[in-house]
C-alpha positions in Angstrom: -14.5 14.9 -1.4 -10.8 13.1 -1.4 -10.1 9.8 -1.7 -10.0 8.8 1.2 -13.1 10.1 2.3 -14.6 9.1 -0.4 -13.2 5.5 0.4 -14.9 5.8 3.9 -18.1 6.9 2.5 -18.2 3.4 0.5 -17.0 1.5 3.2 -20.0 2.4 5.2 -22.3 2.3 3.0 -21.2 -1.6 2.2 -21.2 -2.2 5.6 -24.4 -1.1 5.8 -25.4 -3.8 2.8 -25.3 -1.2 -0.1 -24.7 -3.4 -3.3 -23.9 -0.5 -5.3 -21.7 0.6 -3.2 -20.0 -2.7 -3.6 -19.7 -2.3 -7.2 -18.0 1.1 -6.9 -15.3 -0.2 -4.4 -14.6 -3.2 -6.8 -14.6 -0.5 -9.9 -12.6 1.8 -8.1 -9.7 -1.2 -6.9 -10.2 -3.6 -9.6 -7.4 -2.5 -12.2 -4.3 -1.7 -10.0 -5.1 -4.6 -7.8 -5.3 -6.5 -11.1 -1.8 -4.9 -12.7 0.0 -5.6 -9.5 -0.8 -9.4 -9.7 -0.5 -9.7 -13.2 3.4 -8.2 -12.6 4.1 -10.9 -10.7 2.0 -13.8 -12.4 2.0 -15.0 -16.3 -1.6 -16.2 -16.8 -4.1 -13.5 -16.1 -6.7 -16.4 -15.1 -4.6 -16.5 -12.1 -4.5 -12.8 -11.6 -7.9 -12.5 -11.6 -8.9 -15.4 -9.7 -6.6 -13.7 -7.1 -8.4 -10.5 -7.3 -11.5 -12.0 -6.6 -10.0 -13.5 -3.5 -9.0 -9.9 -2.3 -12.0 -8.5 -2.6 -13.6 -11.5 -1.2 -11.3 -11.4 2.2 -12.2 -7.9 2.8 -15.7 -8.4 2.3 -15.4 -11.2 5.0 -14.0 -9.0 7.0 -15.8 -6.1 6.8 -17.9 -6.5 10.8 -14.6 -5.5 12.1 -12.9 -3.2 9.6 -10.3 -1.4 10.9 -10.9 2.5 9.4 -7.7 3.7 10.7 -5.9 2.0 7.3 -6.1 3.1 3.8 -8.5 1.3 2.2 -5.6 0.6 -0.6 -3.0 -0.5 1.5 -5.7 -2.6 2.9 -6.5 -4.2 -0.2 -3.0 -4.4 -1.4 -2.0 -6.6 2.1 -4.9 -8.9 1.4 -3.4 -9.2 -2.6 0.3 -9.7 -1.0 -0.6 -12.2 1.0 -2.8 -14.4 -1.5 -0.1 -14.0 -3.6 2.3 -15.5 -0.9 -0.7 -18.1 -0.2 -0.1 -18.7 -4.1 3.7 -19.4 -4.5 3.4 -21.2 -1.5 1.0 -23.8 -3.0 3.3 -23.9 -6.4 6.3 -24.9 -4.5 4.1 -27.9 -2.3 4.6 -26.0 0.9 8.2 -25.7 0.3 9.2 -22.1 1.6 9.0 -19.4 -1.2 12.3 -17.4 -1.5 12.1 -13.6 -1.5 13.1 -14.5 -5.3 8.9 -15.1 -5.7 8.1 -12.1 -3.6 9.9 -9.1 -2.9 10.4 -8.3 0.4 7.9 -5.4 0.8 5.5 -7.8 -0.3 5.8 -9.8 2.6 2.1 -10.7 4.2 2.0 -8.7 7.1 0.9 -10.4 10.7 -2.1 -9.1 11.0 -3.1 -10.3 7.4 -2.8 -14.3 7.8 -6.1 -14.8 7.7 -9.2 -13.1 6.0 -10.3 -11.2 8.6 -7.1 -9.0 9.9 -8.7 -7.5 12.4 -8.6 -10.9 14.3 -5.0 -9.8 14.8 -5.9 -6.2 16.0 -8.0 -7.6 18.8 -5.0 -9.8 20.0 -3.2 -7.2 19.8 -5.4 -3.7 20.6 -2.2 -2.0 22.6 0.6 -2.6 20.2 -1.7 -1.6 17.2 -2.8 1.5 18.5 0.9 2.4 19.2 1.6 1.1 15.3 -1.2 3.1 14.0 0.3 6.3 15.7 3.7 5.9 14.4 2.7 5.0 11.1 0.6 8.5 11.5 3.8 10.4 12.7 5.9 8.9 9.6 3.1 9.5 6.6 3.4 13.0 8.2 6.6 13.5 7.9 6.2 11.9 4.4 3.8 14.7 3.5 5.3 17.6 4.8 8.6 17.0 3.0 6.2 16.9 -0.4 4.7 20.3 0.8 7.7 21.7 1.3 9.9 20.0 -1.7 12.3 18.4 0.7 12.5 15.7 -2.0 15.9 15.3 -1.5 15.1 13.9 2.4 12.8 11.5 1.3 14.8 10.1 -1.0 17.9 9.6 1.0 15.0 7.7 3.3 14.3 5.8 1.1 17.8 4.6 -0.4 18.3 3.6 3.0 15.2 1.5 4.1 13.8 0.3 0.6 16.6 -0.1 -1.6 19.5 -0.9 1.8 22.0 1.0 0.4 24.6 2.1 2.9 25.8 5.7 3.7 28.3 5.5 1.0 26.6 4.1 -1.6 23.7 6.5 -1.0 26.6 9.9 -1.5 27.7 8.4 -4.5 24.3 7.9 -6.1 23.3 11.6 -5.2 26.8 13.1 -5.2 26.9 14.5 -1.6 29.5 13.6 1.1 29.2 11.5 3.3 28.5 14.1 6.2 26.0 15.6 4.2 24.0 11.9 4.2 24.5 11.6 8.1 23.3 15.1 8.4 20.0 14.0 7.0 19.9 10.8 9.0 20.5 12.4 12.3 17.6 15.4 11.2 15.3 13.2 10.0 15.4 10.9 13.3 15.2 14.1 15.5 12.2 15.2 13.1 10.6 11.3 13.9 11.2 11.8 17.6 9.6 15.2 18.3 6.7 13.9 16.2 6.4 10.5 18.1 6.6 12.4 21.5 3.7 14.7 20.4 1.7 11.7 19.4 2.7 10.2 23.2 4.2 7.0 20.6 7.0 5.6 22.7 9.8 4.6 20.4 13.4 4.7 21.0 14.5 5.9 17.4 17.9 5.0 16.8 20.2 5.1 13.4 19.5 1.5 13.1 15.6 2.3 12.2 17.1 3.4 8.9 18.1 -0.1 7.8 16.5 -2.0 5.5 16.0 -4.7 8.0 14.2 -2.4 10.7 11.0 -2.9 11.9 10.1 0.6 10.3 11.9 -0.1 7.3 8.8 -2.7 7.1 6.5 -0.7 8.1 7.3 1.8 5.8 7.2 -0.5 3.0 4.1 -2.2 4.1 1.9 0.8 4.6 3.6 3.0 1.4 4.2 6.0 3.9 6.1 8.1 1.0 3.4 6.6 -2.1 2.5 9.5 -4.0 -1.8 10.2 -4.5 -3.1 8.7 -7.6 -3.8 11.9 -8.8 -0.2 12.8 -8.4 0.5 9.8 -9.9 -1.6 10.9 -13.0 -0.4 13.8 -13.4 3.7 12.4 -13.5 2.3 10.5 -16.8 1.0 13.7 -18.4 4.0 15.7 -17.7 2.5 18.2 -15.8 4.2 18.0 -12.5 7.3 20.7 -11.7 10.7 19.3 -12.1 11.4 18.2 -8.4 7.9 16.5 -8.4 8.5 14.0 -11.6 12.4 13.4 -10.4 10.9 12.3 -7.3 7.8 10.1 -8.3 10.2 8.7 -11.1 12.7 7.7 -8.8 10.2 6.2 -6.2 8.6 4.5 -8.8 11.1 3.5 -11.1 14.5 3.9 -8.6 13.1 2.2 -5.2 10.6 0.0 -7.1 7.2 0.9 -5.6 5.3 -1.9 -6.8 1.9 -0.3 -5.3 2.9 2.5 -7.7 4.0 0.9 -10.4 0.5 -1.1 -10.3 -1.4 2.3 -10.3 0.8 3.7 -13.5 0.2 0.6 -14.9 -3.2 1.2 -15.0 -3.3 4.4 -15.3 -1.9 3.6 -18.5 -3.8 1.0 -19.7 -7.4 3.7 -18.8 -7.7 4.7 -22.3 -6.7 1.4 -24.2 -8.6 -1.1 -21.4 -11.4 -3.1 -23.3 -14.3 -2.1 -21.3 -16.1 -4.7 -21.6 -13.7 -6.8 -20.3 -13.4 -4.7 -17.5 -16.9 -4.9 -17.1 -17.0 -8.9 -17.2 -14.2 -8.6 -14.5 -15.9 -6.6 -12.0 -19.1 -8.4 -12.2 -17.4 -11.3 -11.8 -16.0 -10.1 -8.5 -19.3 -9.1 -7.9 -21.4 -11.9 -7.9 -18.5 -13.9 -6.0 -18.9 -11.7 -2.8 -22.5 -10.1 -3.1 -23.5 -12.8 -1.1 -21.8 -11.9 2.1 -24.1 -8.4 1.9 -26.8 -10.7 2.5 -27.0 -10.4 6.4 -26.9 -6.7 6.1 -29.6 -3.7 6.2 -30.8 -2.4 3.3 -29.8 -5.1 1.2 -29.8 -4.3 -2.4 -28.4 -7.7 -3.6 -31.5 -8.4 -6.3 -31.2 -4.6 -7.7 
């Protein structure tokens, strides 16, 4: 079973008031969501008082979880935006500057509240069109992986993570300048046959490729080139080929993934982690949000 599937397997299962299941989403989640706040906050009281908050909001909003996401990305959106919610509160409701919170970790609209899906009912249409081209993009993502077009997705993501111009992109890599708009204009035809196959109407253009594009936030949102875990797990023991680590070191390292930078982090920290520390943690987040399965079938609350 993947992860994902795995993921959705869970999902159901809490939905359907499985306590136990509970648990194994919050052991599964608890330490990278925990390592990303902790990157950006000193006290790990705070951290984890914000951890607890994620896993509370997607509890809450479990009656109208939307499947289509990754269940990490979810969770990582709800942690983004309490952590926004956070610095906001510091400064007195003075605006944050991006200073607080990089720009990918921006909350996204449809993660204001608790319950996101609020947003996707306002909004069922536009979703559904947003859900397709994120689809057509993670696709791309992947097949460049499976066929070691590293290079591709790196010049990507140069250009809508990092902002680096066409120049400043050549020189980094040492190609020409025509070399980098080759890419550019094969990558967008490579976007546009997919989106027209997937009946997603978008009028791709060589502005999508800034850093300032609504797909540059998309991308950066829903971490369309983030390698697996697994793959992630394997860069720290050394056992991926060449092109592999280059790649996963520069995303990671180069274009500042924080989402994968969390999961190293723990990674990391598997064999060192005080277990029963981790232990106090997730039944803390436990008995915070337990009571929302209360409603539900087959409660399992008092096990």
């Amino acid at each position: 079973m993947s992860s994902t599937e795995a993921d959705a397997f869970l999902i159901r299962a809490v939905q359907a008031g499985d306590a136990a299941a509970w648990r194994e989403v919050i052991e599964r989640y608890q330490g990278r969501l925990l390592s990303f706040a902790r990157r950006r906050l000193a006290q790990r009281s705070e951290a984890e008082d914000l951890v607890q908050e994620t896993f509370l909001g997607l509890m809450r909003s479990l009656p109208r979880y939307d499947a289509s996401r990754s269940l990490e990305t979810y969770l990582f959106a709800i942690l983004r935006n309490k952590l926004n919610d956070f610095f906001r509160r510091r400064s007195k409701g003075q605006r944050q500057s991006l200073e607080a919170l990089e720009l990918e970790d921006a909350p996204a609209a449809w993660l204001q509240v608790d319950t996101p899906s609020d947003y996707v009912a306002r909004e069922e249409s536009r979703d559904a069109q947003r859900i397709a081209l994120v689809d057509c993009l993670r696709r791309w993502a992947e097949n460049c992986c499976a066929q070691a077009r590293f290079q591709d997705l790196i010049v990507i993501e140069m250009l809508v993570v990092l902002g680096m111009r066409n120049k400043e992109v050549a020189s980094d890599l040492e190609l020409s300048e025509t070399a980098v708009a080759g890419i550019k204009f094969r990558v967008l035809e490579r976007w546009r046959q997919l989106t027209e196959a997937a009946s997603v109407q978008h009028n791709w253009r060589e502005s999508d490729l800034a850093a300032t594009s609504s797909v540059a936030h998309i991308w950066r949102e829903e971490g369309i080139s983030c390698p697996k875990r697994s793959t992630l797990g394997r860069y720290l023991l050394g056992t991926l080929d060449q092109n592999w680590q280059t790649y996963v070191e520069f995303h990671a390292d180069g274009a500042g993934c924080q989402r994968c930078l969390a999961n190293l982090d723990d990674l990391r920290d598997e064999d060192a982690r005080d277990d029963a520390q981790r232990q106090r943690f997730r039944e803390q987040c436990f008995a915070s949000s337990v009571g929302f399965l209360s409603h539900r079938p087959n409660d399992h609350a008092g096990d």
